[in-house]
PDB file of the backbone (N, CA, C, O) and the ligand in Angstrom, with CONECT records:
HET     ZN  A 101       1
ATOM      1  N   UNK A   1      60.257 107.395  75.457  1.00  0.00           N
ATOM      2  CA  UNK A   1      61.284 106.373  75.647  1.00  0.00           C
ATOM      3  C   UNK A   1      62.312 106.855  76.651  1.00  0.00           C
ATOM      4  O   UNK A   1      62.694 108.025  76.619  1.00  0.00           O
ATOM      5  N   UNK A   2      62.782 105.963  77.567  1.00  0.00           N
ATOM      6  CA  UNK A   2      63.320 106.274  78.751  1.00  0.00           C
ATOM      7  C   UNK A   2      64.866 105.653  78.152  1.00  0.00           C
ATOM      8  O   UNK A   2      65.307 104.545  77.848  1.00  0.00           O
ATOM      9  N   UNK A   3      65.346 106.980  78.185  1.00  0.00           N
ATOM     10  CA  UNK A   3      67.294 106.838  78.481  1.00  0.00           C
ATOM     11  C   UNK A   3      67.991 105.757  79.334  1.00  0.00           C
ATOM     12  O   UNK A   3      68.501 106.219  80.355  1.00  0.00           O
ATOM     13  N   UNK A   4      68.140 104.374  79.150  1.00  0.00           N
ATOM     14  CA  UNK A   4      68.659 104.146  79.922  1.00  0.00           C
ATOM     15  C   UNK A   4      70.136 103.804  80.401  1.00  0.00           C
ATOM     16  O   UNK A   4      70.363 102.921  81.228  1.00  0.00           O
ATOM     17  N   UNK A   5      71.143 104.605  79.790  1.00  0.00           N
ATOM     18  CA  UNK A   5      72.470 104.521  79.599  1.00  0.00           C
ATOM     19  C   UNK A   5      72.920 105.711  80.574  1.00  0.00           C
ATOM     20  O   UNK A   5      73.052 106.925  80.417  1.00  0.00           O
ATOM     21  N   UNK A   6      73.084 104.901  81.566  1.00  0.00           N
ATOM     22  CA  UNK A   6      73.604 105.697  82.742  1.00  0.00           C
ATOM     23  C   UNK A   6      75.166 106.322  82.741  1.00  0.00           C
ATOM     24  O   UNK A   6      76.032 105.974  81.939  1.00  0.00           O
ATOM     25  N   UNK A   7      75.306 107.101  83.576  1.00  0.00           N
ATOM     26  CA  UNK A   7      76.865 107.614  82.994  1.00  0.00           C
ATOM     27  C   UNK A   7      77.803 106.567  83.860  1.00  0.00           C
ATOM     28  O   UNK A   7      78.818 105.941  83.552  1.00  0.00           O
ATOM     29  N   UNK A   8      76.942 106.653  85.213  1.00  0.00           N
ATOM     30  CA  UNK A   8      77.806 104.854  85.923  1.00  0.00           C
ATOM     31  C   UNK A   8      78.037 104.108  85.150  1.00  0.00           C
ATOM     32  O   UNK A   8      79.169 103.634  85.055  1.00  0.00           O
ATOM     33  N   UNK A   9      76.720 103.648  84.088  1.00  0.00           N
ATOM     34  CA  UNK A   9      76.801 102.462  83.764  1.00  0.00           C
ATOM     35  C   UNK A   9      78.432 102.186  82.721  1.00  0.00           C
ATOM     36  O   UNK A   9      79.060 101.144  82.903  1.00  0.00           O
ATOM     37  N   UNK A  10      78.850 103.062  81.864  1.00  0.00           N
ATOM     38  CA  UNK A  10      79.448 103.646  81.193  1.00  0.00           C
ATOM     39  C   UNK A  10      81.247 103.151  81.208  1.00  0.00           C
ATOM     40  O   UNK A  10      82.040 103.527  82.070  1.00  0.00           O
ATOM     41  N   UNK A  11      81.507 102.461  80.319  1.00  0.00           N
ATOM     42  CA  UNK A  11      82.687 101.660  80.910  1.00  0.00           C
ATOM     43  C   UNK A  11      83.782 102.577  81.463  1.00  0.00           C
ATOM     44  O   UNK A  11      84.232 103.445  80.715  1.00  0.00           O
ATOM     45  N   UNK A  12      84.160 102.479  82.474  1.00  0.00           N
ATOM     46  CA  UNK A  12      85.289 103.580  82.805  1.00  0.00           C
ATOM     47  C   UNK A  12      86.638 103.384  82.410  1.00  0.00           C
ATOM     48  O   UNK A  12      86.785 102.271  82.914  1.00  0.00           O
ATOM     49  N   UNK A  13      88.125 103.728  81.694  1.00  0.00           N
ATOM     50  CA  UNK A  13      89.025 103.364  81.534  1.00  0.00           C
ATOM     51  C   UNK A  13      89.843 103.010  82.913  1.00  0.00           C
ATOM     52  O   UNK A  13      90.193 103.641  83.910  1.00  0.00           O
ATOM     53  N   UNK A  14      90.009 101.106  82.235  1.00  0.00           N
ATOM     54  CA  UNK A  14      90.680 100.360  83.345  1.00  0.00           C
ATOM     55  C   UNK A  14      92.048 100.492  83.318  1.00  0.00           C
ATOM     56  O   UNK A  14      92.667 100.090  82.332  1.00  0.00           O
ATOM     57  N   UNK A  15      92.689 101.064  84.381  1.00  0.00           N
ATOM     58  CA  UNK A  15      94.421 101.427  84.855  1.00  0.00           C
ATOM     59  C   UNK A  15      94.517  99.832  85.581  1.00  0.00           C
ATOM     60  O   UNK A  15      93.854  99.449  86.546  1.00  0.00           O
ATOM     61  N   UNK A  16      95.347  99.196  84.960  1.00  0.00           N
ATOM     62  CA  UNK A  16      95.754  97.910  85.192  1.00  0.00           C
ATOM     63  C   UNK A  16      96.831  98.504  86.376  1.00  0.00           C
ATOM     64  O   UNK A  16      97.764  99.123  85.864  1.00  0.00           O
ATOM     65  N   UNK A  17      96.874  98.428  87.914  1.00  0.00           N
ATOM     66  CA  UNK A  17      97.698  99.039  88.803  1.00  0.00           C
ATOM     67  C   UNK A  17      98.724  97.978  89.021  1.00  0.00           C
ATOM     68  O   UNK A  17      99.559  98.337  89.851  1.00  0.00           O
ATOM     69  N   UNK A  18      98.902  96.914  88.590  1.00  0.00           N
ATOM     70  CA  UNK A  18     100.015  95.866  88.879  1.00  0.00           C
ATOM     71  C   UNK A  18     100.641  96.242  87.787  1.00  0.00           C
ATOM     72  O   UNK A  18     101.859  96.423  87.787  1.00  0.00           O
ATOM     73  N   UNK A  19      99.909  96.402  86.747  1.00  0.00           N
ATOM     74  CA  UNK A  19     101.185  96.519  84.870  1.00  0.00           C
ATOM     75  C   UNK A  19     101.775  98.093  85.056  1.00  0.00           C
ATOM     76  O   UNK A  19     102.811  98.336  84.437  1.00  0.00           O
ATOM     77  N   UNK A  20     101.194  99.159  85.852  1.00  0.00           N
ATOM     78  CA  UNK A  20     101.672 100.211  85.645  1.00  0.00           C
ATOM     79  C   UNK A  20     102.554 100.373  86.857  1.00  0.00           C
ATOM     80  O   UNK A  20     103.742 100.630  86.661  1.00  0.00           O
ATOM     81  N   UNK A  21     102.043 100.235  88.249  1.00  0.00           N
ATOM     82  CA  UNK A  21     103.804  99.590  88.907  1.00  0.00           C
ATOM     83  C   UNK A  21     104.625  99.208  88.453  1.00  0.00           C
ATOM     84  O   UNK A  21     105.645  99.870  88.263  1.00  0.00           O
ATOM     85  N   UNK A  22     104.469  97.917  88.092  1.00  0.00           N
ATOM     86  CA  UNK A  22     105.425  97.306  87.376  1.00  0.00           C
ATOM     87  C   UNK A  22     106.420  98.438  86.185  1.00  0.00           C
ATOM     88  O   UNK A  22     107.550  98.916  86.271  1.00  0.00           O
ATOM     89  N   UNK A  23     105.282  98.530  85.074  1.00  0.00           N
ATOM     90  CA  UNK A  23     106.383  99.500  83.844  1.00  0.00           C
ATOM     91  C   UNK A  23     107.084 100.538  84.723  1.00  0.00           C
ATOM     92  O   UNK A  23     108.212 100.909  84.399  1.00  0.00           O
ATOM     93  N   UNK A  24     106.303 101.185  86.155  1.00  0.00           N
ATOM     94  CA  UNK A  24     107.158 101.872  86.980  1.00  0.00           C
ATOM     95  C   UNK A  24     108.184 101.919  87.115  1.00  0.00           C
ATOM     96  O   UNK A  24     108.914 102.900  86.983  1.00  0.00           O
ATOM     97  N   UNK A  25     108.550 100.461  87.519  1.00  0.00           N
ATOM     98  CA  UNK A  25     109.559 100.430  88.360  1.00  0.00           C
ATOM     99  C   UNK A  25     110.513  99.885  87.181  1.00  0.00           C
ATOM    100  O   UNK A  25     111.709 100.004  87.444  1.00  0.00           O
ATOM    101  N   UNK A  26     110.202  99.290  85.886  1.00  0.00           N
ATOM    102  CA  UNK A  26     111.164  98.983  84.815  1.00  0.00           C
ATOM    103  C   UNK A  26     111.826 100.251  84.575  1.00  0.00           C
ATOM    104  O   UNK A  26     112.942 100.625  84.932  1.00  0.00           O
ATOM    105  N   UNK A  27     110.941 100.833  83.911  1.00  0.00           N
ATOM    106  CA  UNK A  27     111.122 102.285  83.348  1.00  0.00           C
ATOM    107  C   UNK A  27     111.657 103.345  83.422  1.00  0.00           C
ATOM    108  O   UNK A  27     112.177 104.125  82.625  1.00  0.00           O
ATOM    109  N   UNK A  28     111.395 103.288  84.997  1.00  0.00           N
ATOM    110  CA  UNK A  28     111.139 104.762  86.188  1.00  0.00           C
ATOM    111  C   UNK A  28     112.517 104.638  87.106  1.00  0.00           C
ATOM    112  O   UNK A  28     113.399 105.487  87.231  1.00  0.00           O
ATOM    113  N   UNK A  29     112.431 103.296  87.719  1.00  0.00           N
ATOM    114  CA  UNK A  29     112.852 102.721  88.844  1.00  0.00           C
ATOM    115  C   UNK A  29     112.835 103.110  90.264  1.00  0.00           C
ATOM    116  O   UNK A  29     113.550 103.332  91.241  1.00  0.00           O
ATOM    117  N   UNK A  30     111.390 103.060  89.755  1.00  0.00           N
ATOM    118  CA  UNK A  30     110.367 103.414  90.713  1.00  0.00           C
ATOM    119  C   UNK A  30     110.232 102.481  91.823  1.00  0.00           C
ATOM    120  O   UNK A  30     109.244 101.885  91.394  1.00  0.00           O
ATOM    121  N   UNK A  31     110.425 102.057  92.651  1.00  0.00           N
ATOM    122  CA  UNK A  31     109.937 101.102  93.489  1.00  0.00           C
ATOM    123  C   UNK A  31     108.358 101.019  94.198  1.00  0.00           C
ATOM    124  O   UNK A  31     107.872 101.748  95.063  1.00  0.00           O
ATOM    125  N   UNK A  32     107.841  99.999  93.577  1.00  0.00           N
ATOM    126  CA  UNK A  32     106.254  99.169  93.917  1.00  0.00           C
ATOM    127  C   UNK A  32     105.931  99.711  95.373  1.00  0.00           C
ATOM    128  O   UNK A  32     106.722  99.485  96.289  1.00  0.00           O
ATOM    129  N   UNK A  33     104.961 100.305  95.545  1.00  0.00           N
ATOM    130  CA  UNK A  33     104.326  99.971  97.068  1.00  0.00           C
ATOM    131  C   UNK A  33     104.932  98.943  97.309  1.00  0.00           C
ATOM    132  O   UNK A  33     105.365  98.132  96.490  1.00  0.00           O
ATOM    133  N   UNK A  34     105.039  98.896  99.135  1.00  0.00           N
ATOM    134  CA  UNK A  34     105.139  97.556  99.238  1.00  0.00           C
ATOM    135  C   UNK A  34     103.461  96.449  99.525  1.00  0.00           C
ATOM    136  O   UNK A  34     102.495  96.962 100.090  1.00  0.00           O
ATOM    137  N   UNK A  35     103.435  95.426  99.179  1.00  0.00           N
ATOM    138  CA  UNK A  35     102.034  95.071  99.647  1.00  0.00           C
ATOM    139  C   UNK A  35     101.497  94.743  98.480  1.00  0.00           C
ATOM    140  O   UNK A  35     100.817  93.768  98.162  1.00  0.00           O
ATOM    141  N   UNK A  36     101.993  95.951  97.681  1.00  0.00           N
ATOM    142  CA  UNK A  36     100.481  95.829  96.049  1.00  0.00           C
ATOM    143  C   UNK A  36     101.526  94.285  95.113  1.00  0.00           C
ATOM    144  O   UNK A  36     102.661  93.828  94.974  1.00  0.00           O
ATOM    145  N   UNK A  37     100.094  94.074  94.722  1.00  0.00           N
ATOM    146  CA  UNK A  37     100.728  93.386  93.252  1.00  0.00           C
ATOM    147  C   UNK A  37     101.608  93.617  92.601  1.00  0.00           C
ATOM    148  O   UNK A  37     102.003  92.751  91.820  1.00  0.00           O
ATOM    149  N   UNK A  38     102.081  94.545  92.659  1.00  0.00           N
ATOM    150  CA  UNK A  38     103.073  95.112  91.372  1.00  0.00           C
ATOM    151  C   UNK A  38     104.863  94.679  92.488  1.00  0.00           C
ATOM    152  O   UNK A  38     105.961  94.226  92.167  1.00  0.00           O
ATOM    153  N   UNK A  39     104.358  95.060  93.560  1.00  0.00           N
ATOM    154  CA  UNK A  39     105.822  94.662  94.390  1.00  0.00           C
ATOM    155  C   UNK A  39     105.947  93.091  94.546  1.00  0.00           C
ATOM    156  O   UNK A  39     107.017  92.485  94.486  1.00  0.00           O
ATOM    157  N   UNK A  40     104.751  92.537  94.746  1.00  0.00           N
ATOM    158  CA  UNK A  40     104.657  91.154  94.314  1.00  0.00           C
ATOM    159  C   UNK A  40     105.197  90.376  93.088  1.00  0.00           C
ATOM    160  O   UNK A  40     105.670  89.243  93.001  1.00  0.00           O
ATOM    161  N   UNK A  41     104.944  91.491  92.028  1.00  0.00           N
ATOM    162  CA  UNK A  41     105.581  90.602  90.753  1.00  0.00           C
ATOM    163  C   UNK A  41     107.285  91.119  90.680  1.00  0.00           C
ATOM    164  O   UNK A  41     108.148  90.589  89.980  1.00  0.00           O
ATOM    165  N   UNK A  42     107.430  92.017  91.389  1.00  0.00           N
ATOM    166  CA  UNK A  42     109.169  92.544  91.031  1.00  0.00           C
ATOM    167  C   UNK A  42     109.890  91.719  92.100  1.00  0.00           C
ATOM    168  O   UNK A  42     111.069  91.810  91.760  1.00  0.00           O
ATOM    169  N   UNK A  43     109.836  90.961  93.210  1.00  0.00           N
ATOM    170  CA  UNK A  43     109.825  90.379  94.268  1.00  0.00           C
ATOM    171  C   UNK A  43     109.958  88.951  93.487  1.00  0.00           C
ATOM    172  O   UNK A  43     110.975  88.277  93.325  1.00  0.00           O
ATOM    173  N   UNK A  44     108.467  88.661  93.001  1.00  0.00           N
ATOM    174  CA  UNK A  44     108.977  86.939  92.256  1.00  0.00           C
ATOM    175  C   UNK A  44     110.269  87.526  91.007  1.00  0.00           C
ATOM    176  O   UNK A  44     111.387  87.023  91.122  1.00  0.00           O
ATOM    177  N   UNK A  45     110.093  88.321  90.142  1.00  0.00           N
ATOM    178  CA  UNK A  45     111.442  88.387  89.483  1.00  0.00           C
ATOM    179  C   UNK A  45     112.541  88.889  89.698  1.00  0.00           C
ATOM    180  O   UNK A  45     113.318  89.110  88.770  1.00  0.00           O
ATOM    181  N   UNK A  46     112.821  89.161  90.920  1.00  0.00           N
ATOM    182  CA  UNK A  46     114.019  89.147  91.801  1.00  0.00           C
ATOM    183  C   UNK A  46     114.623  87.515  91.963  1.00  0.00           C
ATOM    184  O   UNK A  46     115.745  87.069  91.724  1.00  0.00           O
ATOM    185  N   UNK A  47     113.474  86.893  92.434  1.00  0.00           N
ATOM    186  CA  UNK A  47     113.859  85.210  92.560  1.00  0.00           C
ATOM    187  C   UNK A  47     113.689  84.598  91.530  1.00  0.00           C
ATOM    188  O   UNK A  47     114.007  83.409  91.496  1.00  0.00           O
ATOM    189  N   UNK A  48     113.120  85.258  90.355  1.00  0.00           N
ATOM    190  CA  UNK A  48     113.944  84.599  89.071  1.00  0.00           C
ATOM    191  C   UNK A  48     112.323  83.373  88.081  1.00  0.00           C
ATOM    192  O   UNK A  48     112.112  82.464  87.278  1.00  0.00           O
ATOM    193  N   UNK A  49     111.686  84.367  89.018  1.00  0.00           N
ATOM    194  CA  UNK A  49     110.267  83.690  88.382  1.00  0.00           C
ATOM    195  C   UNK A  49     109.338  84.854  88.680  1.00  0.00           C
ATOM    196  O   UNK A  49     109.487  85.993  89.124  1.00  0.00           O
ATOM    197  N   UNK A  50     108.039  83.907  88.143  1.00  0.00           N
ATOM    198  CA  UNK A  50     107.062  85.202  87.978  1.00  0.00           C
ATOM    199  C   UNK A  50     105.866  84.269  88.241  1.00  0.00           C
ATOM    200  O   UNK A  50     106.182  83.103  88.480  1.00  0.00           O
ATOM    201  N   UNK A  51     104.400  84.596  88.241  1.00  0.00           N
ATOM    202  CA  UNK A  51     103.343  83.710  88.691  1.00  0.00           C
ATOM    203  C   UNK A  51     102.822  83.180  87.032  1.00  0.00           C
ATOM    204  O   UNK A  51     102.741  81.966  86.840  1.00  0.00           O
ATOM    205  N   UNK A  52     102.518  84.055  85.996  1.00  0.00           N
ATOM    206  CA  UNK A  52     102.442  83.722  84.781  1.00  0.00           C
ATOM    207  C   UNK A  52     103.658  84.126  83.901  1.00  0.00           C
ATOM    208  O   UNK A  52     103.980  85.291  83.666  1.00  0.00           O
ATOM    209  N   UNK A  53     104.237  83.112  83.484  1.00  0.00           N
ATOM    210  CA  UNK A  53     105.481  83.914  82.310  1.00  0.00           C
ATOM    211  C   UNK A  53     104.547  83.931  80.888  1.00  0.00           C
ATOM    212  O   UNK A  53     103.841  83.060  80.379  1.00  0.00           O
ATOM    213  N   UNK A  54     104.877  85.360  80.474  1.00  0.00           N
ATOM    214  CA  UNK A  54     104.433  85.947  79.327  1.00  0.00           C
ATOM    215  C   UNK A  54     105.678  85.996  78.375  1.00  0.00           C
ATOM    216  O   UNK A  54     106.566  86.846  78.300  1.00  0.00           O
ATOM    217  N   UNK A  55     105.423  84.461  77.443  1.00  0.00           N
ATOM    218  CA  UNK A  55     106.766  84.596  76.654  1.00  0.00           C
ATOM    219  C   UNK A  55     106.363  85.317  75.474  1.00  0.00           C
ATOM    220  O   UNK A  55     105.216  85.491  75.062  1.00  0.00           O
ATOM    221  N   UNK A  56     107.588  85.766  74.921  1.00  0.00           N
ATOM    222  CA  UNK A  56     107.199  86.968  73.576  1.00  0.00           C
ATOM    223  C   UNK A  56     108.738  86.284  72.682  1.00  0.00           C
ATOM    224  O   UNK A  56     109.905  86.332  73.072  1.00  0.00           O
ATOM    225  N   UNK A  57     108.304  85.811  71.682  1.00  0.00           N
ATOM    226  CA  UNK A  57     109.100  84.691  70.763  1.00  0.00           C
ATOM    227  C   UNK A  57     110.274  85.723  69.861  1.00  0.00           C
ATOM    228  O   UNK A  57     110.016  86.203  68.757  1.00  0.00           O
ATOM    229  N   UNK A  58     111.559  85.923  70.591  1.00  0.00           N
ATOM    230  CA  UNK A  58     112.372  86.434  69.754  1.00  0.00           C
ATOM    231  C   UNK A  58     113.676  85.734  69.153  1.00  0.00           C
ATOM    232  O   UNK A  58     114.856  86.073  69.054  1.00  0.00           O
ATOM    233  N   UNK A  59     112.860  84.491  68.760  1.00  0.00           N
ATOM    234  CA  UNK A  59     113.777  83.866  67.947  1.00  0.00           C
ATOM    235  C   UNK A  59     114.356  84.513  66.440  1.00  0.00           C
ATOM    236  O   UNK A  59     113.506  84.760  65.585  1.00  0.00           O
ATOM    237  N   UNK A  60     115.295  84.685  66.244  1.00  0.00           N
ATOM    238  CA  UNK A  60     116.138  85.038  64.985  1.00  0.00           C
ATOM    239  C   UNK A  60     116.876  83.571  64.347  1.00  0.00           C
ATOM    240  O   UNK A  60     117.270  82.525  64.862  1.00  0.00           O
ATOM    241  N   UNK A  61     116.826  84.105  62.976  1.00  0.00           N
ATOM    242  CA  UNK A  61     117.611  83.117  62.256  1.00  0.00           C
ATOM    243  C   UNK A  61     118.246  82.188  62.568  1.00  0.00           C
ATOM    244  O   UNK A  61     118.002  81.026  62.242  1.00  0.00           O
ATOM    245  N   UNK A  62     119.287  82.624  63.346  1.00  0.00           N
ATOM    246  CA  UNK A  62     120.473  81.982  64.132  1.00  0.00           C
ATOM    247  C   UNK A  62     120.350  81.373  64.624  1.00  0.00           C
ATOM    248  O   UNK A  62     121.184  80.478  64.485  1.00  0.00           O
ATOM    249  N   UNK A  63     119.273  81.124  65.695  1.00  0.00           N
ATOM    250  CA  UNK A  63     119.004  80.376  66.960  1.00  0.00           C
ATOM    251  C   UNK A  63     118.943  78.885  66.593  1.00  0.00           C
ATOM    252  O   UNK A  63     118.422  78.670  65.499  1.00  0.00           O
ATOM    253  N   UNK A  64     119.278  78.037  67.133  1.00  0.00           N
ATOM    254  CA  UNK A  64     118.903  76.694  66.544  1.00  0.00           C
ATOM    255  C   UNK A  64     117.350  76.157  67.249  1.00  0.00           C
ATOM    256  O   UNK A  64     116.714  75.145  66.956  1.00  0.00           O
ATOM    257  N   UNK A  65     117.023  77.203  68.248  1.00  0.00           N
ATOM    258  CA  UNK A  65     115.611  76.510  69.097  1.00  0.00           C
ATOM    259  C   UNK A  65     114.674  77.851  68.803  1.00  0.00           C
ATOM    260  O   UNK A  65     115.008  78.859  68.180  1.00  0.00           O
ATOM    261  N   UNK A  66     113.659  77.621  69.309  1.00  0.00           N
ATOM    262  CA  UNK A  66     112.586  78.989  69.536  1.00  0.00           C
ATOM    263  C   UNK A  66     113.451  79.629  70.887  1.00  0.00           C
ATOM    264  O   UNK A  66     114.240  79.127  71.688  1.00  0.00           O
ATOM    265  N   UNK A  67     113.049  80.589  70.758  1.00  0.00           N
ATOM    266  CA  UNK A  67     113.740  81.312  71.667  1.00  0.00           C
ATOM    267  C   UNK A  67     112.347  82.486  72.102  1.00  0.00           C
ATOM    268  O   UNK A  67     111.500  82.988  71.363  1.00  0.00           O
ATOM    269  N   UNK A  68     112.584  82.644  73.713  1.00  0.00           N
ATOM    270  CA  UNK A  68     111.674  84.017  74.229  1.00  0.00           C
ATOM    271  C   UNK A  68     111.846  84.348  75.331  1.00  0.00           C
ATOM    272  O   UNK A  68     112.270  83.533  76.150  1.00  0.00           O
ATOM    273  N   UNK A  69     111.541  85.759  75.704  1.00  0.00           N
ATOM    274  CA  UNK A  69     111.806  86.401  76.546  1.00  0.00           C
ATOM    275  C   UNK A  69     110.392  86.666  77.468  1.00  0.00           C
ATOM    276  O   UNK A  69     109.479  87.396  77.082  1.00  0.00           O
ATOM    277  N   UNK A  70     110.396  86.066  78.514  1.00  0.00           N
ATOM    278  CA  UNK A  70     109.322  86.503  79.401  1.00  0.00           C
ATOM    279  C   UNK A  70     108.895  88.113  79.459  1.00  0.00           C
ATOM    280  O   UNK A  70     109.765  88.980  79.543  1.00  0.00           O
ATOM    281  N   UNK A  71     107.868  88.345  79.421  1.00  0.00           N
ATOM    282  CA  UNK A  71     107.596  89.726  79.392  1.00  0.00           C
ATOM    283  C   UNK A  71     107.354  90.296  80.872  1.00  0.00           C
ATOM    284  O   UNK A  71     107.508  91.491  81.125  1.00  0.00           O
ATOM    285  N   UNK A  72     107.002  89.439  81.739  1.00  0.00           N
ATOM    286  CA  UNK A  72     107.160  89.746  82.916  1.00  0.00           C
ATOM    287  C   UNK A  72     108.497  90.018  83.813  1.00  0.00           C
ATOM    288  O   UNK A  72     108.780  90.964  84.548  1.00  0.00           O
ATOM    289  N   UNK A  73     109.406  88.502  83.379  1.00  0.00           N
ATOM    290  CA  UNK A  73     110.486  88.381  84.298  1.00  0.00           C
ATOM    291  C   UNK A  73     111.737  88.914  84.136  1.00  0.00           C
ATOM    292  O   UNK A  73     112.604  89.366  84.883  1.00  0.00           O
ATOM    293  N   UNK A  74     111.571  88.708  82.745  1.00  0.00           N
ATOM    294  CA  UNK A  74     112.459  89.042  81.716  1.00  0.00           C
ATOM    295  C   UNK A  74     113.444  87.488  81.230  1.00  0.00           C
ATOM    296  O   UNK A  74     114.471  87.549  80.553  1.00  0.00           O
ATOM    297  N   UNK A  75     112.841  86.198  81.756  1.00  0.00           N
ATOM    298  CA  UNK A  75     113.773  85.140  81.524  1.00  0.00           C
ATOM    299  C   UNK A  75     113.792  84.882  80.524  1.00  0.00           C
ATOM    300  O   UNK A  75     112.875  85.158  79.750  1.00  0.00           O
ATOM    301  N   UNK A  76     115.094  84.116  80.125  1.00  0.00           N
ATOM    302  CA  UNK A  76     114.768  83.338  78.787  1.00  0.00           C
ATOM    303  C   UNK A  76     114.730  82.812  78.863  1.00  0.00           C
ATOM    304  O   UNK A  76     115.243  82.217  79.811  1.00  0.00           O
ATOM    305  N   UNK A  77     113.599  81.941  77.332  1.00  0.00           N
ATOM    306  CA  UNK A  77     112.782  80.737  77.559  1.00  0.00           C
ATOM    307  C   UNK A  77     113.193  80.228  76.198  1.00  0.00           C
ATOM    308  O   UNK A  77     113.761  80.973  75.399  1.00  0.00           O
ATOM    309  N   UNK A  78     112.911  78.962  75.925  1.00  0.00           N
ATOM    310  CA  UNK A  78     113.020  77.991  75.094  1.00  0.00           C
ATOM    311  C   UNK A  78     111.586  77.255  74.989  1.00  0.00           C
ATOM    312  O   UNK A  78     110.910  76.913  75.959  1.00  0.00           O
ATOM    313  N   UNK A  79     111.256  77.080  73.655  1.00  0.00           N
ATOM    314  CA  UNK A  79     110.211  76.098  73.198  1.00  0.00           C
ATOM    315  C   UNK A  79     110.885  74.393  73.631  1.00  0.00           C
ATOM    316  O   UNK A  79     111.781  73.765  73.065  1.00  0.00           O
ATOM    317  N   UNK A  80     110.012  74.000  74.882  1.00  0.00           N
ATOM    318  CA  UNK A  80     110.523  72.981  75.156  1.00  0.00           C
ATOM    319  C   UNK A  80     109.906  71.267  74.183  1.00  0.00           C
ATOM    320  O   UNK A  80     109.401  71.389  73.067  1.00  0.00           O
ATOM    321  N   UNK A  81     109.968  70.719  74.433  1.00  0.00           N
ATOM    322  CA  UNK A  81     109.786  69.252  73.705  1.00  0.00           C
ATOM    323  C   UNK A  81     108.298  68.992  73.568  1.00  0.00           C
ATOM    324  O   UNK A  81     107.690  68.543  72.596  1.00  0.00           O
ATOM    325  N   UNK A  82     107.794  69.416  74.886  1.00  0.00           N
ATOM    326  CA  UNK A  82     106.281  69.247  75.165  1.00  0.00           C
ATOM    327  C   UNK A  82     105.687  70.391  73.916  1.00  0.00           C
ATOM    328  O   UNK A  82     104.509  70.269  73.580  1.00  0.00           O
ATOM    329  N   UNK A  83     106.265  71.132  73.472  1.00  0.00           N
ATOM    330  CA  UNK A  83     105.574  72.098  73.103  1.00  0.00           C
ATOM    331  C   UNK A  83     105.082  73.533  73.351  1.00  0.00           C
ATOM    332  O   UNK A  83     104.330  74.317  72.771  1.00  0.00           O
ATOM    333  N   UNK A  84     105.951  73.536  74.638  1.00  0.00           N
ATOM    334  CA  UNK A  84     105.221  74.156  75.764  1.00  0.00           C
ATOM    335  C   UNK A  84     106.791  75.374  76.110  1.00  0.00           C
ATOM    336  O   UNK A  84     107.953  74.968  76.074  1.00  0.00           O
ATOM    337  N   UNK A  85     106.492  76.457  76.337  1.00  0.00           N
ATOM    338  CA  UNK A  85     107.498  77.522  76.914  1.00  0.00           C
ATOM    339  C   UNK A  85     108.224  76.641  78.286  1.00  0.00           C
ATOM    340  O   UNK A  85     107.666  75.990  79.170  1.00  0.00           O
ATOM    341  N   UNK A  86     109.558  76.899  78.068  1.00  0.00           N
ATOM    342  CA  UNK A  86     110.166  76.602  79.561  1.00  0.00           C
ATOM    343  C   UNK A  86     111.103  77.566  80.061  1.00  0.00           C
ATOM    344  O   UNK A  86     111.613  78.288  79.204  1.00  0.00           O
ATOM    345  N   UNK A  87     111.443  77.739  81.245  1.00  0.00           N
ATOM    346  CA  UNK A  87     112.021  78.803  81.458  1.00  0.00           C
ATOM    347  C   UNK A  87     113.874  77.778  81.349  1.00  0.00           C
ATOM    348  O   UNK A  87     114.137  76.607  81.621  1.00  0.00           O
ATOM    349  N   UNK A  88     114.874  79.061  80.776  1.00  0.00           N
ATOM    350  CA  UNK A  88     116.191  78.285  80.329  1.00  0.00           C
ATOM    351  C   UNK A  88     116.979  78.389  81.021  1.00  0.00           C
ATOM    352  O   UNK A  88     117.577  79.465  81.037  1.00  0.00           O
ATOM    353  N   UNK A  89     117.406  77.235  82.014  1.00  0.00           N
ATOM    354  CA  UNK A  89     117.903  76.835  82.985  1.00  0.00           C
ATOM    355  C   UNK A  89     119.235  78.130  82.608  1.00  0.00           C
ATOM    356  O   UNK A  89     119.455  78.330  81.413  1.00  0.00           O
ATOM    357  N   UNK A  90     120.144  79.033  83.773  1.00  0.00           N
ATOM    358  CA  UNK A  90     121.222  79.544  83.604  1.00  0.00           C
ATOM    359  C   UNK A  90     122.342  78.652  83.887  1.00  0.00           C
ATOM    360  O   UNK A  90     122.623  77.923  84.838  1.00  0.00           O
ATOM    361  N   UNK A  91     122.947  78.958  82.672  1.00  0.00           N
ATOM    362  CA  UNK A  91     124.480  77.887  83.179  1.00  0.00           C
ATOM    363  C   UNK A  91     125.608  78.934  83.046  1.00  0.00           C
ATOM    364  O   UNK A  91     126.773  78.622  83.293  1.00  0.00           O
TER     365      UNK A  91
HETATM  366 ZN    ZN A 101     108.136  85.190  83.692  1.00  0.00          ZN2+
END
């Protein structure tokens, strides 16, 4: 019987290089290549958006709405009417 589980074949651990720029430059304050993805996403949340907002629901007691914090942008968001995450207008 022939081996056929190659060491190529073999899943290699994937370094997500946009999420680890990124935590870079949160973290580190590191600044992104320029060019890569990762300067791309610190660039849209400079202007106050992001290409996917990753809301993470930290609503507490208090709040009278859902409440969340983009994990990308860092905005806050509100469970809007639709049902749907919106990003919360700054006033
Ligand atoms: Zn976002």
């Amino acid at each position: 019987m022939r081996w056929c589980g190659r060491a190529s074949g073999l899943a290699r651990p994937r370094a997500n290089q946009t999420t680890i720029g990124v935590l870079e430059h949160n973290l580190l304050g590191i600044p992104p290549e320029p060019g890569t993805a990762a300067a791309l996403v610190v660039a849209f949340r400079r202007a106050g958006t992001c290409l996917t907002h990753r809301p993470l629901d930290v609503t507490t007691a208090s709040d009278a709405q859902r409440i969340a914090r983009c994990a990308s942008c860092g905005n806050r968001m509100h469970l809007g009417d639709a049902g749907e995450w919106v990003v919360t207008a700054a006033s």
